[in-house]
C-alpha positions in Angstrom: 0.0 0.0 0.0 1.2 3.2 -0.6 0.1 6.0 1.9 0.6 9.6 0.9 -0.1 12.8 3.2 1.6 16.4 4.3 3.7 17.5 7.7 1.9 19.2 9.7 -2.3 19.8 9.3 -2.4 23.6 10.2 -1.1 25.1 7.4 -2.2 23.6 3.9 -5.1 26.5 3.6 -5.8 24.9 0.0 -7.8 21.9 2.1 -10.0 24.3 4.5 -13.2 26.4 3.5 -12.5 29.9 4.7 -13.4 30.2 8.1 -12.2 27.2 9.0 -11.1 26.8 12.8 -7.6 25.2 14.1 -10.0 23.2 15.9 -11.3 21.4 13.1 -8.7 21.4 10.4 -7.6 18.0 10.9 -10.9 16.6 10.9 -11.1 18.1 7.6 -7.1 17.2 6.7 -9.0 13.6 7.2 -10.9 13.7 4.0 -8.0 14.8 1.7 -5.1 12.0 3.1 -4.8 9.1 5.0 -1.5 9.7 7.0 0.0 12.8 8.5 3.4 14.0 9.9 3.1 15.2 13.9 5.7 18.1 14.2 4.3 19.9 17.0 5.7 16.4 19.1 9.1 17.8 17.5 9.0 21.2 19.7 7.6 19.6 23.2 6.6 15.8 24.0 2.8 16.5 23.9 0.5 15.9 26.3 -1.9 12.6 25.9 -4.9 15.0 25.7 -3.5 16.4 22.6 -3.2 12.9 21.2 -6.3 11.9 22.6 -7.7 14.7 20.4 -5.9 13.7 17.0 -7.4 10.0 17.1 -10.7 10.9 17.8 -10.7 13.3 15.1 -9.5 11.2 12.3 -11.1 8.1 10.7 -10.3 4.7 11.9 -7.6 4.0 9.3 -5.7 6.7 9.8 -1.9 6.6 10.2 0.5 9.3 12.3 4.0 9.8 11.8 5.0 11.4 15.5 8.3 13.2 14.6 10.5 12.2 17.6 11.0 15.2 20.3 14.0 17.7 19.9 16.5 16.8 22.9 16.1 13.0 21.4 17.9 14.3 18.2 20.2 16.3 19.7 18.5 19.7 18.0 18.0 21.6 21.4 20.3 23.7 22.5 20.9 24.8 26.1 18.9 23.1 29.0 16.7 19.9 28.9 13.4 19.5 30.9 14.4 16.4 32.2 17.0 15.1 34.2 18.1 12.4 32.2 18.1 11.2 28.3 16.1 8.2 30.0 13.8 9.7 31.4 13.3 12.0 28.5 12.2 9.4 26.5 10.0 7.6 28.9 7.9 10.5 28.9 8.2 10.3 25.0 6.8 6.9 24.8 4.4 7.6 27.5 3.0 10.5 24.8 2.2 7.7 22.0 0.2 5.9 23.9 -3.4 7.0 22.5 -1.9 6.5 19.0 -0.7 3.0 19.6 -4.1 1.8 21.4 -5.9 3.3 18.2 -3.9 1.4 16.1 -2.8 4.3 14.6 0.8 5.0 14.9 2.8 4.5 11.5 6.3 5.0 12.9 8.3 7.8 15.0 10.5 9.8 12.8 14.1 10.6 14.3 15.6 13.3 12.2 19.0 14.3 13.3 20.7 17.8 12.6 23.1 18.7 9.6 25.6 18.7 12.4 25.5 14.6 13.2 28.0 13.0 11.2 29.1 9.6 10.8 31.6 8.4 14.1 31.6 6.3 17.0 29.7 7.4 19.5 26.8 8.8 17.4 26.3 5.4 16.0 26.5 4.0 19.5 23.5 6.8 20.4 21.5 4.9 17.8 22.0 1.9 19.0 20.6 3.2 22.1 17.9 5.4 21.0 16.4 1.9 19.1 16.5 -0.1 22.7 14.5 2.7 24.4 11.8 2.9 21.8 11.3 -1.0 22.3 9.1 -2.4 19.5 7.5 1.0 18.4 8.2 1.5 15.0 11.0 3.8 14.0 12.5 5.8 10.7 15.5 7.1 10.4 16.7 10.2 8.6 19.9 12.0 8.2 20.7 15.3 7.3 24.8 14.8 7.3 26.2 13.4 3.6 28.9 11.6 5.6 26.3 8.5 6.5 25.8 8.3 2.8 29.6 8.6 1.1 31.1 6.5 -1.1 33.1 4.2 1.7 30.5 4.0 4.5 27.2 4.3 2.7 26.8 0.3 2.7 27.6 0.3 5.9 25.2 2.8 7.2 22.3 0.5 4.9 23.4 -2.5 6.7 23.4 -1.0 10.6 20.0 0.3 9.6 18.8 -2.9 8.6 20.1 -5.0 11.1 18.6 -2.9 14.1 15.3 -2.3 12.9 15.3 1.3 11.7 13.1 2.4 8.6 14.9 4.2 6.2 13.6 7.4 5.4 14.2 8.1 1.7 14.8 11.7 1.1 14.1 14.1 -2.0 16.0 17.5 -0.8 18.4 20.4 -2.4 22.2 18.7 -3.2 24.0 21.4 -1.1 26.7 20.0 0.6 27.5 18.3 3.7 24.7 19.3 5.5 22.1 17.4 2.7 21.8 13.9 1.8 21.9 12.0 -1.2 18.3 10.1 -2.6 19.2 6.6 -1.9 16.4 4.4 -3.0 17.1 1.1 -0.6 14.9 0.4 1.7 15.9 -1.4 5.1 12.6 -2.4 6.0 10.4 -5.5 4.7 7.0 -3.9 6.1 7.5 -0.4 6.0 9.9 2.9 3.9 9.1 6.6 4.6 9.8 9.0 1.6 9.7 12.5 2.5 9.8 15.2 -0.3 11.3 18.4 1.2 11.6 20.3 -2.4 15.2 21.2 -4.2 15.5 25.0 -3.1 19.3 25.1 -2.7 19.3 28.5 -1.4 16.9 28.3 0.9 18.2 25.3 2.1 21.9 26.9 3.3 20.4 30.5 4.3 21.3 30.8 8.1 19.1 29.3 10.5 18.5 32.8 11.4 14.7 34.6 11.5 12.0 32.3 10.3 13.6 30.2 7.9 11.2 28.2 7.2 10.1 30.5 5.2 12.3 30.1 2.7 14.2 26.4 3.2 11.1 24.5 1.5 10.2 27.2 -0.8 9.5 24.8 -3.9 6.9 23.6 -6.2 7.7 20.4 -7.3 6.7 19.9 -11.4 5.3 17.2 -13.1 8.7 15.5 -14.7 10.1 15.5 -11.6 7.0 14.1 -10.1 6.9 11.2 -12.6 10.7 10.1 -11.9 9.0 9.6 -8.6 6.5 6.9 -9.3 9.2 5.1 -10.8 11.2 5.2 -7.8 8.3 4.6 -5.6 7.2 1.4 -8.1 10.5 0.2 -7.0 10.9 0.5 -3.5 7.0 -1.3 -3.4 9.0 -4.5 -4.8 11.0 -4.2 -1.5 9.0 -2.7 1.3 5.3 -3.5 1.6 3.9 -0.3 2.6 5.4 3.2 1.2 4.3 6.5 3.4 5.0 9.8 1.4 5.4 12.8 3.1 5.4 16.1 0.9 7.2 19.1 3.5 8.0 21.7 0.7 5.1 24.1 2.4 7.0 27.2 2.4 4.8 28.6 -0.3 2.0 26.3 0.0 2.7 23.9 -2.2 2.5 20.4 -0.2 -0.7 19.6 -0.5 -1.3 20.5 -4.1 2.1 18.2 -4.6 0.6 15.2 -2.7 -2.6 15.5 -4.7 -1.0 15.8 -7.6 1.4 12.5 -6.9 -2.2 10.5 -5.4 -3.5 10.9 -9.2 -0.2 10.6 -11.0 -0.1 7.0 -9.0 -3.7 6.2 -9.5 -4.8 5.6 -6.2 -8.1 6.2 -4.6 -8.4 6.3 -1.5 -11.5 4.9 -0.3 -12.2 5.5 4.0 -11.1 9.1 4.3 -13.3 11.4 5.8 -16.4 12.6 4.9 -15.5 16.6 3.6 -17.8 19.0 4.4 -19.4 20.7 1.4 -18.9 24.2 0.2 -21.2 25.7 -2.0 -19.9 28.7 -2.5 -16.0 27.3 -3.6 
C-alpha cells in the first residue's frame, strides 16, 4: 500500500473552506489524506490529551507519523526539561500511547541535525535510542552526507537494517555536507518513509536565522520530476510492503497541491477518508 499525506495539518489552507477553525482542520485534513506528519511532538513531547484529540478526530484508518521530540535528536540547544536522556524518552513513549491503542501510529520519525555525522559514538546513540523505543516502530533520517559517502554508505544501509530502523528516503536540495543524497534502498520489509522536502538550494543553506522556514522549503515540485518519482516509488514497493509519502516543501503552500497531484499521478483512490464538508460557494 502506498500511503501519501503532508507534515503538519495547520497550514495547507488549500484543504479548508475559509473560516475554518484550528480546531477542526484535521478533521477536515482527514478527507484529503490518510497519513500525517506530527511536528508539533518535535518542539515539546505532547501531552496525551492532545493525542487523545488527533485520534478521535481522524477516521479509523488513519496513520500518524510522530516526529520524535528535539532533545532526542540532539536539536535543542541549552537546557533539557528532564534530568536524564532516560527519562526524556519515557515520557516520550508515554506520549504515544493514544496513537498506539488506536492502532494508529505508522512509525516515529528521528531526524538528526546537519551537524551529526558519521563516528563512534553517534552510531552507538543509535543503537541506544532503538532499545529505548522498544518495539514502536522507527524511521531514520539523516541530514549529514557523511552517513551516505562513497566508503560508508553500505555500511550505514546494513546497521540500519540490522537494528530495525526504517529508512527514510529523502528528495532535498544537493548542497553540501549538511544534505543527503536520494538513496532508494529500503531497510525495511513492512514499512519505507519518503519525504519530499523540495530542491531550493538557497533556501536550504540560508542561516538558520529569522524564520527560515520561510524560505528552506520554498518549492513547487513539477510534473517531470514528479513522474521520476513513481518510478522510484514502483521500486521500493518491490522491497518494502507499505510506502508512506510525506510532501514538507510548504513554504509557499505547495504540499498539499504536490501530494494530490502524486495520489493521481499514481492512481490511487483512497477509499475510507473522511467525509468533507461541502462548500457551496468554492
Amino acid at each position: 500500500m502506498i500511503y501519501i499525506g503532508v507534515t503538519g495539518w495547520g497550514d495547507h489552507d488549500s484543504l479548508y473552506a475559509a473560516g475554518t477553525s484550528p480546531r477542526d482542520k484535521l478533521k477536515e485534513y482527514g478527507g484529503h489524506f490518510p497519513i500525517v506528519e506530527v511536528d508539533a511532538s518535535f518542539y515539546a513531547i505532547q501531552p496525551k490529551r492532545n493525542a487523545d484529540k488527533w485520534v478521535k478526530d481522524t477516521p479509523e484508518s488513519f496513520q500518524f507519523i510522530v516526529k520524535a521530540y528535539q532533545g532526542m535528536t540532539g536539536h535543542q540547544r541549552g537546557d533539557i526539561p528532564f534530568e536524564s536522556k532516560k527519562e526524556m524518552f519515557d515520557a516520550f513513549r508515554l506520549s504515544l500511547e493514544p496513537f498506539q491503542k488506536a492502532n494508529k501510529l505508522a512509525m516515529v520519525l528521528f531526524q538528526f541535525p546537519p551537524w551529526y555525522d558519521c563516528k563512534r559514538e553517534n552510531v552507538d546513540y543509535l543503537r541506544w535510542c532503538k532499545q529505548q523505543m522498544g518495539d514502536i516502530p522507527v524511521a531514520l533520517e539523516f541530514r549529514h552526507q557523511s552517513w551516505f559517502s562513497p566508503q560508508l554508505q553500505d555500511q550505514t544501509l546494513l546497521f540500519m537494517k540490522q537494528e530495525g530502523w526504517i529508512h527514510s528516503i529523502c528528495d532535498e536540495p544537493q548542497a553540501g555536507s549538511g544534505s543527503i543524497p536520494t538513496v532508494l534502498y529500503p531497510t525495511n520489509q513492512k514499512k519505507t518513509l519518503v519525504r519530499f522536502h523540495g530542491r531550493n538550494v538557497h533556501g536550504w543553506t540560508k542561516p538558520s536565522e529569522g524564520n527560515w522556514r520561510d524560505v528552506r522549503y520554498l518549492y513547487k515540485y513539477n510534473k517531470k520530476e514528479l513522474e521520476e518519482w513513481v518510478d522510484r516509488i514502483h521500486q521500493i514497493r518491490k522491497e518494502s510492503e507499505s510506502i508512506y509519502v510525506l510532501f514538507n516543501n510548504n513554504s509557499g503552500g505547495d504540499a498539499a497541491d504536490n501530494a494530490k497531484q502524486f495520489i493521481n499521478m499514481l492512481g490511487i483512490e483512497y477509499r475510507d477518508l473522511a467525509p468533507r464538508q461541502l462548500d457551496f460557494f468554492s
